[in-house]
N, C-alpha and C positions, 0 to 999 in steps of 0.2 A: 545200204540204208543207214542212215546216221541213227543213232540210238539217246533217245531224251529219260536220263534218271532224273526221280524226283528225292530229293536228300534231305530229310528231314527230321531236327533234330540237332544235338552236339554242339550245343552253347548255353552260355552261361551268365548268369550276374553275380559278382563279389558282394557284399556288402560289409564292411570291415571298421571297425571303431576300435581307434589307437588311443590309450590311456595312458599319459606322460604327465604321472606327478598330479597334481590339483585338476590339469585340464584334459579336456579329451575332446575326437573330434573326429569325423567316418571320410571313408574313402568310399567313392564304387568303381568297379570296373568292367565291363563286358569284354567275354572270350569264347569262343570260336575253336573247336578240335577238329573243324570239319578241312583243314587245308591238306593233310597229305595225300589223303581218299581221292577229294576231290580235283586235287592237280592230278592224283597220278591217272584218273580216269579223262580228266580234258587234254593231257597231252597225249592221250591216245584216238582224240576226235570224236569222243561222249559229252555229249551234254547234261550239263549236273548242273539243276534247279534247287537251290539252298533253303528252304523255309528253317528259321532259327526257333527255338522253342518258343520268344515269347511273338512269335506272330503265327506259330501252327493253330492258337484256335482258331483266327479268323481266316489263316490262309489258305489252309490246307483245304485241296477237292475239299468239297462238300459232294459233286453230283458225277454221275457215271461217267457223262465225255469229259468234265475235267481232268477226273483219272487217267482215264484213256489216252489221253496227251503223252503217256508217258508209257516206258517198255521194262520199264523196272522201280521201284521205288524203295530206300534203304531209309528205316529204321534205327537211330541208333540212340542214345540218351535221353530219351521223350518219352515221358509215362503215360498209361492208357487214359490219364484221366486229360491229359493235354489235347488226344485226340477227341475224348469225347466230349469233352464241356465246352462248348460254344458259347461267346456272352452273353449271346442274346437268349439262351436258354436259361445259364444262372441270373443274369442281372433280370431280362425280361420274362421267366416260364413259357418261352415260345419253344415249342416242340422243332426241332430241328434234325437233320441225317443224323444217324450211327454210321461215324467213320469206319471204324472197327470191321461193321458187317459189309459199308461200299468196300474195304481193301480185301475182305474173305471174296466176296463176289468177283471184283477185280481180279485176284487171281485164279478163281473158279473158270473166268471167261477166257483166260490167256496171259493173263500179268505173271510179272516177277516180282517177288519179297524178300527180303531178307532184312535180318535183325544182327546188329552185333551187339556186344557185352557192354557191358558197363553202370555206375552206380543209379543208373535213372533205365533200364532195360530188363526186358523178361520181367522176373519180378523186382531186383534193386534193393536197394539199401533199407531194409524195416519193412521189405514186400509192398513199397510204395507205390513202384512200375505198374505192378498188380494188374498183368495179362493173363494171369492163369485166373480158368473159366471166361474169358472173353473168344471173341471171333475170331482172334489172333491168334491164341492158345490152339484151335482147332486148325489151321490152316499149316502152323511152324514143322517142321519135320522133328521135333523137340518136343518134350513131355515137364514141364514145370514142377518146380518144386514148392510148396509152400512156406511162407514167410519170406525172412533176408535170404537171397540166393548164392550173396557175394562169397568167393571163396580168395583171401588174400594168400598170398606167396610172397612174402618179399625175399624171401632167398633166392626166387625168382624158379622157371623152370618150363622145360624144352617139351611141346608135342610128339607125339606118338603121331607119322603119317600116315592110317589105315587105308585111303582109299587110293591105292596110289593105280588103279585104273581106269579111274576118273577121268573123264573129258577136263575136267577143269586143272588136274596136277601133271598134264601131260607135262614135260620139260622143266617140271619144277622139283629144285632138288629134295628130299626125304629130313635134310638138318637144316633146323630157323633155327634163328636167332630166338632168345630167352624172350617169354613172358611175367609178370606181376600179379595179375589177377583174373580172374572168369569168374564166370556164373555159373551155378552148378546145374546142368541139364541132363536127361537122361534120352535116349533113341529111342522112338517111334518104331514099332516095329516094321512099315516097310522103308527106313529112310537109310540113304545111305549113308552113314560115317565114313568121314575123310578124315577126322582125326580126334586122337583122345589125350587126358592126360588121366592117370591112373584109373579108377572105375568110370568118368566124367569123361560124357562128350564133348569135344570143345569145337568141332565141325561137323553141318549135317547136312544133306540136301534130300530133296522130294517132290517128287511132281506131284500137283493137287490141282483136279479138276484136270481144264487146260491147260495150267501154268505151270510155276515149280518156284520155291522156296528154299530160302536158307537157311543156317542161323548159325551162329560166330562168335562163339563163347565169350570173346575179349574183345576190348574196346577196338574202336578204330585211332584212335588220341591215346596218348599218357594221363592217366600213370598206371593203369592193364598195359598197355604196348607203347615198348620204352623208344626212343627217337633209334638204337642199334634195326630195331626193326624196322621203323616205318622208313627210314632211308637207306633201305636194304634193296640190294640193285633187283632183288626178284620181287620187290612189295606188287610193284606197277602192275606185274605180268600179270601176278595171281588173280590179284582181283581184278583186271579188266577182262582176263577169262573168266571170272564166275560173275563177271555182267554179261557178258557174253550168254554163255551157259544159262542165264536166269532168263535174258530175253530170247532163249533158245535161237539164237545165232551162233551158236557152239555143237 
């Protein structure tokens, strides 16, 4: 059975104003973190549905079988309010779905989640992300922190493998490559840790309901996970096993 993720999230707008002397004058640019994830998961014969942040209000399910299209769906730089605010809610006050509670139920029924790191995730940069107390918060194998969650490293530095009996780390070796940054999460008490860095969970998993859950302390993109990693000959493996594993085909 071919496996349809929905990827949503992991891109970006510049807006940038260059000041040279008397005159000044702005650049934009839109960018995209979502290619290493997403190649390394289609050269494995997954299909990865990209909704970019600024089309997740409109694009994203709204309704149960949209969801349902799909056997896993990743979360990664998209804050809770991108899933909840609809236009037609703020511009028009039309009462519209709570994503939030379709992806809790989604996975309650049999779906896959998972969330990685990064400065727009879990709670983000000034606690902006702000999933803690939402349906998300309750469903993560992860217990939130409140406020900015970001914890930087730039001296850089290496996980702790905890769960190394994991269906998901079979054949993967125990030393990665350096990370930059995470977000500071704590375990659930019945979730499993696959790995830590000092008191800090930075890998969790959990079955909830039918389904099962992730969450991934560091980003999937730079500048949490430096390009040493993402073009790391075991990147592909891991994470096509913990699709695997999330659409319980593992």
């Amino acid at each position: 059975m071919k496996l349809n993720i929905l990827f949503a999230g992991e891109s970006w707008v510049k807006y940038t104003r260059h000041i040279k002397g008397f005159d000044s004058f702005t650049t934009c640019e839109y960018e995209e973190g979502v290619k290493w994830l997403k190649s390394a998961l289609e050269n494995n014969g997954i299909s990865v549905m990209h909704i970019p942040n600024h089309l997740a209000p409109t694009d994203f399910p709204n309704t149960k079988e949209e969801i349902n299209k799909y056997n896993v769906v990743i979360l990664s730089d998209i804050g809770s309010n991108t899933l909840l605010l609809h236009p037609k809610t703020v511009n028009n006050c039309e009462r519209m779905p709570n994503r939030l509670l379709l992806l809790k139920d989604y996975v309650k029924n049999g779906g896959g989640l998972i969330m990685f790191g990064g400065w727009m995730s879990f709670q983000g940069i000034e606690g902006k992300a702000n999933y803690k107390n939402t349906p998300i918060s309750d469903i993560l194998p992860v217990s939130l922190v409140s406020g900015d969650d970001r914890v930087e490293v730039p001296e850089g530095f290496k996980l702790n493998i905890t769960g190394i009996n994991h269906p998901v780390l079979e054949g993967i070796p125990r030393e990665w490559p350096h990370f930059l940054s995470y977000n500071k999460l704590k375990p659930k008490e019945n979730a499993d840790v696959l790995a830590t860095y000092n008191d800090d969970v930075i890998w969790a998993a959990q079955n909830y309901g039918d389904g099962r859950t992730m969450a991934f302390a560091v980003d999937c993109a730079p500048h949490g996970a430096p390009e040493e990693y993402l073009n790391w000959d075991y990147f592909p493996k891991i994470w096509n096993r913990a699709i695997l594993w999330l659409a319980k085909s593992l």
